[in-house]
NUKE-116500 format. One record per residue: z, x, y of N, C-alpha, C in turn. Coordinates in steps of 0.1 Angstrom, whole numbers, plus 5000, padded with zeros to 4 digits. Each point is the difference from the previous one (the first is absolute). Example, Ala and Ser with C-alpha at 12.3 -4.5 7.8 and 13.67 -1.06 7.14 Angstrom:
NUKE-116500
507851324943500049915012500050095012499349965011500050095011500849925011
***
This chain:
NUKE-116500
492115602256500850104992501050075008499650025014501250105006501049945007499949834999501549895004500350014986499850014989500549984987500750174997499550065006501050144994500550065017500249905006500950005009501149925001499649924996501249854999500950084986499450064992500850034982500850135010499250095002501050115008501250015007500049895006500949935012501649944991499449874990500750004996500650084987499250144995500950034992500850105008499450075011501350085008501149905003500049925006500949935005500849944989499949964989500649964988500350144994499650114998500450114992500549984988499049964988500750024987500650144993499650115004500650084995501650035006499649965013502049995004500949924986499749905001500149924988500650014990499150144991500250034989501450074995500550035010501150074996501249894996499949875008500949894999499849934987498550004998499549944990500650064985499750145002500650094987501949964995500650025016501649954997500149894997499349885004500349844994499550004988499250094991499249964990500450094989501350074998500150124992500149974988500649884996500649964986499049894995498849975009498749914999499250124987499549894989498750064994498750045009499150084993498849975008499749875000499749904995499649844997500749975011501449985000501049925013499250085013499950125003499650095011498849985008498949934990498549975002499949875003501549914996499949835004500250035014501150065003500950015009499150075014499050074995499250075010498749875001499949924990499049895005500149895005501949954999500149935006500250015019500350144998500750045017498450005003498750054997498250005006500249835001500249924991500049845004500749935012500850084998501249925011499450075012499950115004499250075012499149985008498849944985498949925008500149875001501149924996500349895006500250025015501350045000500350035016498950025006499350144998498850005006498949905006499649944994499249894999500549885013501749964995500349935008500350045019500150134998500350095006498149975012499250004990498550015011499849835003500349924992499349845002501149945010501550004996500949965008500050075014499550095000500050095016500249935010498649905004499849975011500949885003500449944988501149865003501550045005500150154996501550065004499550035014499350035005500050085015499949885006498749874998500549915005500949905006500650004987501649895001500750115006500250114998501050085015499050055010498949975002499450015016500250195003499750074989499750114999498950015002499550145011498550054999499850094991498650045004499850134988500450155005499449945014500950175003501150034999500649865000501950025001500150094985499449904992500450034981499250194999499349985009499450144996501050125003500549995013500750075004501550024991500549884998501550034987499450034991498749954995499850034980499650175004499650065009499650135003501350075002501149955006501450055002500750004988499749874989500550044990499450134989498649985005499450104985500650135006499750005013500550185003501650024995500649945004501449964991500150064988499249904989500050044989499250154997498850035010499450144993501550125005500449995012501350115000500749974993500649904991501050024988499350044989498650015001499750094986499950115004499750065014499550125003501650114998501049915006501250055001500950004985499249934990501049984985500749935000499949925011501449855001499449844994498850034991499249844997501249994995500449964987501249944994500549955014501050105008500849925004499649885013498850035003499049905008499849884993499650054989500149844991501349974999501350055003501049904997500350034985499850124994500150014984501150095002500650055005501050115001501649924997500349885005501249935004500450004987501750045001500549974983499749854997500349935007500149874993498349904992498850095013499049964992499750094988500650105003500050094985500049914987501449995001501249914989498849884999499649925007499049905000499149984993499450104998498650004995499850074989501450074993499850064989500649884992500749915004500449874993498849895001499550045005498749884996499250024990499749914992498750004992499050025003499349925006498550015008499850095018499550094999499750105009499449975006498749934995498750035010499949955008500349865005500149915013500650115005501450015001501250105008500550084991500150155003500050025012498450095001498750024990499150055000499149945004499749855000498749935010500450005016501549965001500850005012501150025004500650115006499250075012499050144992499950064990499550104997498550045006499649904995498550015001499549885015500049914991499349895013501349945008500350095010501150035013499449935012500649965009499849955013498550095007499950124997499050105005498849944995499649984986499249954995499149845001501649935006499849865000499249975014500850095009499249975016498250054999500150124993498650065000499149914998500349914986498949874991500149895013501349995006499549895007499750045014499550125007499050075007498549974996499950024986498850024997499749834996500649924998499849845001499450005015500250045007499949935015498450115006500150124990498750055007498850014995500049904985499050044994499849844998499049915000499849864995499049954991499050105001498950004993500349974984499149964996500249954985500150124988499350125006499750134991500750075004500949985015500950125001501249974997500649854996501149954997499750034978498949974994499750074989500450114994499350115012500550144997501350065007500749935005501550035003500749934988500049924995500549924983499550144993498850024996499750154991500750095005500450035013500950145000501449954995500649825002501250004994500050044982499149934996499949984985499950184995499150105011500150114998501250064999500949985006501450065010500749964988499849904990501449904993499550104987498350014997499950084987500950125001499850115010500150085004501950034998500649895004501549994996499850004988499549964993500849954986499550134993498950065002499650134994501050115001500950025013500750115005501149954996500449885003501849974990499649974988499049984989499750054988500450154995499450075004499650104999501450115009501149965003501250005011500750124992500149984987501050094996499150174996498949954998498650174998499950005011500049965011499950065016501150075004501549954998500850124997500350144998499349934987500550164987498750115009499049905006498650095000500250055015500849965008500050055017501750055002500349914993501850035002500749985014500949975004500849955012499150035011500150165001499250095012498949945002498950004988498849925000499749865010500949964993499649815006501050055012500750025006500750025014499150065010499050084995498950125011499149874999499249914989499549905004499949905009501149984999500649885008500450045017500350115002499750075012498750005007499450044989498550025007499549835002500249914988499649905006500649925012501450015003501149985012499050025014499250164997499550025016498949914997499349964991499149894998500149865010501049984995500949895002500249925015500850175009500049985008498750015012499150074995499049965005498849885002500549934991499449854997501249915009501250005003500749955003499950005022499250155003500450045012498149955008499350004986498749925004500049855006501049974992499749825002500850035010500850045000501150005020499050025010499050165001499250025006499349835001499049994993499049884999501049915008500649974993500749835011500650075014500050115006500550025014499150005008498350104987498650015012500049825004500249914989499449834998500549955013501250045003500749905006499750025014500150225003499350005016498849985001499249994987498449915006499749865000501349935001500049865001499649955020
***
């Protein structure tokens, strides 16, 4: 149970749905609730896709580029700290690359959202992808590879609940609300990110 609500923790700070919701609210304004609730289950589907491919495919990507784990530890740790100071600082948008006029114009012309730009980069970002394939390489066991799949399946309910429910989290916290969140989870963030740095530097001088 405490790799299963450690693995869900990890990746819901590092994915931050409630960052999210604010993007989610502007691409979805002229959506019914019905369109709003597809649109929030297809972005949990497309998420835990990635995800999934993100923990099995792991060990064949570090392979075929002759990547170690300390190596991957140390950038996927460089990236999450990355990402928790753009939430700590209020700059997630523009870390994701959501800020640019032209992906602006982009993505309000699209039909379908939830692959891009809400499954990616929103949610399941480079931060999240190194972390699963971290935890590919440290966990092998049959039950611990089990309950890291339940923290994704947890992580993907857990999206579709919060971008469901996107436009009452609003009205019910309002800008300030979800911005003081996302901060607090930012120092989360970068704390998980400056661990795995730590870990792979003790690894490497005790080689």
């Amino acid at each position: 149970m405490e790799l299963l609500f450690i693995a869900f923790g990890a990746l819901f700070s590092i994915m931050n749905p409630l960052g999210t919701v604010p993007v989610f609210v502007a691409l979805t304004q002229e959506h019914t609730k019905k369109e709003r609730a597809i649109t929030a289950f297809w972005t949990a589907i497309d998420v835990l896709i990635i995800l999934l491919l993100s923990f099995f495919a792991g060990k064949y990507i570090l392979s075929f580029f002759g990547i170690s784990l300390n190596a991957l530890k140390i950038a996927g740790g460089m990236i999450i700290a990355s990402s928790g100071f753009a939430l700590l600082t209020g700059k997630f948008r523009e870390h994701k690359g959501m800020k640019r006029k032209k992906v602006q114009e982009d993505i309000h012309n699209r039909e379908a959202i939830s692959l891009t730009p809400l499954a990616i980069p929103m949610l399941a970002g480079p931060g999240t992808i190194s972390l699963l394939i971290t935890y590919n390489q440290e966990f092998n066991l049959i039950k611990d590879i089990c309950i890291i799949v339940g923290a994704m399946l947890m992580a993907a309910l857990t999206i579709y609940l919060v971008l469901k429910s996107a436009h009452l989290i609003v009205r019910f916290l309002g800008a300030s609300g979800i911005n003081a969140l996302s901060r607090i989870i930012g120092f989360i963030v970068i704390a998980i990110g400056v661990e795995y740095i730590i870990a792979s530097v003790m690894s490497i001088f005790s080689l």
